[in-house]
C-alpha positions in Angstrom: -11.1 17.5 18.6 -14.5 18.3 18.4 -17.0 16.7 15.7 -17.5 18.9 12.3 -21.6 19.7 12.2 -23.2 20.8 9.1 -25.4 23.5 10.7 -28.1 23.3 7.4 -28.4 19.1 7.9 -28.6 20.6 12.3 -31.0 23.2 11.3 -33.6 21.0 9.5 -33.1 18.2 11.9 -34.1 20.5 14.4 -37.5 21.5 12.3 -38.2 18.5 12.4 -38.3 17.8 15.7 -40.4 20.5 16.5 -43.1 19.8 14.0 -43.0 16.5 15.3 -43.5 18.2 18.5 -46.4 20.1 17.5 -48.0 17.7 15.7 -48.2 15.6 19.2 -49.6 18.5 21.1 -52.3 19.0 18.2 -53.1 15.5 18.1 -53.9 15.2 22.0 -55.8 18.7 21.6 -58.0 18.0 18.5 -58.1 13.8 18.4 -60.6 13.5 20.9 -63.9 11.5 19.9 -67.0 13.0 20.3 -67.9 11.5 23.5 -64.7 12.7 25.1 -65.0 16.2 24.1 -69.2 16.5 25.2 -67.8 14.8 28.8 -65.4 17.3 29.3 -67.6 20.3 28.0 -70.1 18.9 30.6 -67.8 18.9 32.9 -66.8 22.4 32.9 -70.4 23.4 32.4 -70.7 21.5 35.8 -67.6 23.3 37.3 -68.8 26.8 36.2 -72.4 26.4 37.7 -70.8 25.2 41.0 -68.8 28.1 41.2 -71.9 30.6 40.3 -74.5 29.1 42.6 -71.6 29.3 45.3 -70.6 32.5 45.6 -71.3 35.2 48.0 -71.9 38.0 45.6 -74.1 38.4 43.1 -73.9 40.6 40.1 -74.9 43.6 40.5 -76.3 44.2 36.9 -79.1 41.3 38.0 -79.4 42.7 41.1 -82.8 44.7 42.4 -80.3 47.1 44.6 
């Protein structure tokens, strides 16, 4: 025999879980002190300049041709 399941007590159990889940993923996004979020804006500004001063093209709205 199966178990009987209130589906309102299941559907707000279930809300709950994914706020909770939410609420994780926003505090690992937006908790950051300051210092962690200017190193990794530095570090992407450090990415993004590698990749421009590497490539083989340039573009051609700052080129002369």
């Amino acid at each position: 025999m199966a178990d009987i399941v209130n589906l309102r007590q299941f559907k707000k159990q279930k809300a709950r879980t994914e706020r909770e889940t939410l609420a994780d993923s926003n505090r690992a996004l937006h908790g950051r002190t300051k210092a962690e979020k200017q190193r990794d804006q530095l570090t992407s500004e450090r990415a993004d300049k590698f990749v421009d001063g590497h490539r083989l093209e340039r573009d051609p709205e700052k080129s002369d041709r």
